[in-house]
Structures are given as C-alpha cells and as structure tokens.
C-alpha positions as CSV (number, residue, x, y, z in Angstrom):
1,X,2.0,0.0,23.8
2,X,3.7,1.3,21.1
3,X,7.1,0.6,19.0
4,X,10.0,3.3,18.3
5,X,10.2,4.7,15.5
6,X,13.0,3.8,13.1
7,X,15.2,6.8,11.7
8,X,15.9,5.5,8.1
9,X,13.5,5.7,5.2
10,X,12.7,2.2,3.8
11,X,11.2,1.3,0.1
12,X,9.7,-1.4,-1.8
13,X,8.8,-1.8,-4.8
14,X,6.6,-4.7,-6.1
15,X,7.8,-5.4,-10.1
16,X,6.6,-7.6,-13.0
17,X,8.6,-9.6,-16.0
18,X,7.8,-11.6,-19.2
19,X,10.9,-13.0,-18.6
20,X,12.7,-10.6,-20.9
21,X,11.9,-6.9,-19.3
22,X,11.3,-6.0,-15.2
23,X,9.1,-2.9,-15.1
24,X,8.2,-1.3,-12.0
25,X,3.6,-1.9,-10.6
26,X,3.6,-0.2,-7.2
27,X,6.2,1.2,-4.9
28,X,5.8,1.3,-0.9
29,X,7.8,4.2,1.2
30,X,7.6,4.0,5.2
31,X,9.1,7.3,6.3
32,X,11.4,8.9,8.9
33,X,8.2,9.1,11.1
34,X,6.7,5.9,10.7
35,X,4.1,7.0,7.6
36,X,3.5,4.6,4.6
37,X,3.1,5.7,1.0
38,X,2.0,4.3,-1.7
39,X,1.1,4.2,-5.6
40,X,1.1,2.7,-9.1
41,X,3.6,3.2,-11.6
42,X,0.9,2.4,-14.2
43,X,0.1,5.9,-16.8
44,X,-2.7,7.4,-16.2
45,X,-3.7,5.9,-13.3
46,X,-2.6,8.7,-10.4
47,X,-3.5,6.2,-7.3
48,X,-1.2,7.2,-4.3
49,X,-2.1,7.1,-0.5
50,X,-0.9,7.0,2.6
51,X,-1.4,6.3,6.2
52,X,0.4,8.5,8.4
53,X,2.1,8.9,12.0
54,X,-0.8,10.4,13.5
55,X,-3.4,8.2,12.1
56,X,-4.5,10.6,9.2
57,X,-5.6,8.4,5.9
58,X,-5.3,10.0,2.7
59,X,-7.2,7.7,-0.2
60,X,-5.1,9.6,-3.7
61,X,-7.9,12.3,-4.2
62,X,-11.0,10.4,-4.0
63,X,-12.1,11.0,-0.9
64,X,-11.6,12.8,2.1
65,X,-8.8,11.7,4.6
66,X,-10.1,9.6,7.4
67,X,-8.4,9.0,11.0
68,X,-7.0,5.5,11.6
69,X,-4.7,4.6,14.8
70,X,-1.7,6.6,14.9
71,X,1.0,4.3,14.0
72,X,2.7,4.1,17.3
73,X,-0.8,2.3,18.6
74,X,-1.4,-0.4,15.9
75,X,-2.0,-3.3,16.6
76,X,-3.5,-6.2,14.6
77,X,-3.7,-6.4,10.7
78,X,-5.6,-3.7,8.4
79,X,-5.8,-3.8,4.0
80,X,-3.9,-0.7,3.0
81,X,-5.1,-1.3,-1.0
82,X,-6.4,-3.8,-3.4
83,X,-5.5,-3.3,-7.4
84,X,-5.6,-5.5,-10.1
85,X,-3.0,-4.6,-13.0
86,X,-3.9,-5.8,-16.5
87,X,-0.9,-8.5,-17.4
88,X,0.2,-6.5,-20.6
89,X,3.6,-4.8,-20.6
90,X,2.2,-1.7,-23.2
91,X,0.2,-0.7,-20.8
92,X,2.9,-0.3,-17.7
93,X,5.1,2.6,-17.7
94,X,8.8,1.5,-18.8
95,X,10.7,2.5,-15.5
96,X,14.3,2.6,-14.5
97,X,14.4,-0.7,-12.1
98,X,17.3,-0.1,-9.7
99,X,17.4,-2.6,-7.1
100,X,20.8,-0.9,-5.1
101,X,18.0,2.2,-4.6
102,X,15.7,-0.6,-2.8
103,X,15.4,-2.2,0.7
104,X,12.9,-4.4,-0.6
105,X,11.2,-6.3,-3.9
106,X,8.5,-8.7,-4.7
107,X,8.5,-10.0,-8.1
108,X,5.6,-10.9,-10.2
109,X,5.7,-13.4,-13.1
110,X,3.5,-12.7,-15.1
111,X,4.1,-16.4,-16.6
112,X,3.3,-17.9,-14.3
113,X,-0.4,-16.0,-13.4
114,X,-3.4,-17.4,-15.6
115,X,-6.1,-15.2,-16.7
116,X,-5.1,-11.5,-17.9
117,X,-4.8,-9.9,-14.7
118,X,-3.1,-10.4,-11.8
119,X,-4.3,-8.8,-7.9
120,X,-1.8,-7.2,-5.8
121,X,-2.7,-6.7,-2.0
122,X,-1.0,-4.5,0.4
123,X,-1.3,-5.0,4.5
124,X,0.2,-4.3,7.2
125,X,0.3,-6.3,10.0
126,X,1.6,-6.0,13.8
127,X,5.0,-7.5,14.5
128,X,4.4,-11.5,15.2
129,X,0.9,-11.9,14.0
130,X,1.1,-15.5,12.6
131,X,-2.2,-16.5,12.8
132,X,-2.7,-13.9,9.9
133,X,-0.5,-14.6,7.8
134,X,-1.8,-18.2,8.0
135,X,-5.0,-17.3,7.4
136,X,-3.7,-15.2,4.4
137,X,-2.9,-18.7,2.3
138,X,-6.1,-20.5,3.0
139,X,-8.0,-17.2,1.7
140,X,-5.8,-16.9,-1.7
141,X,-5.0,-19.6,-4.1
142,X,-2.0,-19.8,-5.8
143,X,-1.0,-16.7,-4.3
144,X,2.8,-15.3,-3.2
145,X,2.8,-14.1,-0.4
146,X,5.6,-11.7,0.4
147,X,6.9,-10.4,4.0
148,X,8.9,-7.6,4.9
149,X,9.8,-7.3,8.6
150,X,12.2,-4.4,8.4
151,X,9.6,-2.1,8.6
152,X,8.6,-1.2,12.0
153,X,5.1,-2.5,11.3
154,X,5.3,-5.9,8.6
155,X,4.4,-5.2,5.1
156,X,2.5,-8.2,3.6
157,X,2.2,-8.1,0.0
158,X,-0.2,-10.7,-1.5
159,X,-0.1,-11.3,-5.4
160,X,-2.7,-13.7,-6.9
C-alpha cells in the first residue's frame, strides 16, 4: 500500500529569533518524486541528506548511502536527523528569510530555550499515526512540536 505522489515541490525551513533578527537553522525540500532533503544553514557545517524515492539514504558525506523503504512503501515513523545548534546568532549564517518562497516554518525562540543550545529533530511519520506523536510529548520536555501534513508523508519537527 502505497500513496501517490504529489507533483509540486514543498519546503520548510525551521528559523530562530532573539526577538530582533529571524535567521535561517535547517531547511527541509520533499521533491517532485517524493525525496526529502535536508541541511543546516549553519557555516562550516556542510550537513545535508536525503532520503529518496527508491529508498536510497544519503548521510552528507560521512558515510556510505544505505537502502531504506522506498517512499511509496513507508509506513510507520523513522528519525531523519538529530542536531543541536549552539543558541548564539554569530555563529548562524545571516540568510535572506522569505516566507512567500516557503510552504512551511517552525520558529525557534531562542528566549524562551534555557541552557545554550537548543535540539532540533526531524521525523517523518505515516499519514494518521497519532499514537506517535503522542508519544513524542511524553519523551521531550518543554518541547514544540511542529506538524506538517502537506507533505505526502508528515514532517514532525521537534525543538527542545
């Protein structure tokens, strides 16, 4: 059982503020095909993936790709990345924020996160799979958790 693939691309970009300036942290592209993409806007840092149609995983170039489900097959839940972005605006690459080029944003606060860093999770997550994304808030505290069904799988974005 599989879903149809969607003919528009789709982007997301997670973003943080002080309150004064909104600067890009990681951007999410699902493609034509069904593939997902994904990186930091951080300098220096070079991490992008992605989890294609066929199944082929690609961690940035640290590793050989692996073979997941292709896309069309997945079911359940599965952690595309984990990263944990220092809270200090020096560090994060000033970037040209335009929400009009965007289907989709969660926003960080970085006021409202203790501690000098904040975590940023990425899943996705079969159409309808509650019971996750229940399970999702008793495993992070004082987390956001942020949904995105337009994709043809959901994007869960965690931020803790």
């Amino acid at each position: 059982m599989g879903f149809e693939i969607e003919l528009e691309k789709k982007r997301i970009e997670v973003v943080a503020t002080d309150g004064i300036e909104t600067r890009k942290l990681i951007w999410i592209e699902q493609d034509k095909d069904g593939s997902f993409y994904w990186g930091t806007a951080i300098p220096k840092s070079d991490f992008h993936s992605s989890y294609h149609a066929t199944g082929e995983m690609h961690f940035s170039k640290y590793h050989e790709p692996s073979i997941w489900e292709p896309i069309s097959k997945f079911k359940g839940t599965r952690q595309l990345a984990s990263f944990t972005i220092i809270k200090d605006f020096h560090k994060i690459r000033p970037s040209r924020f335009k929400q009009s080029n965007l289907d989709g944003i969660a926003y960080v606060d970085f006021r409202t996160h203790k501690g000098d860093y904040v975590n940023i999770s990425l899943f996705l997550s079969g159409k309808m799979r509650t019971k996750f994304l229940q399970s999702l808030t008793k495993i992070f505290r004082n987390q956001t958790i942020s949904l995105f069904k337009f994709t043809n799988l959901w994007l869960v974005i965690t931020v803790y």
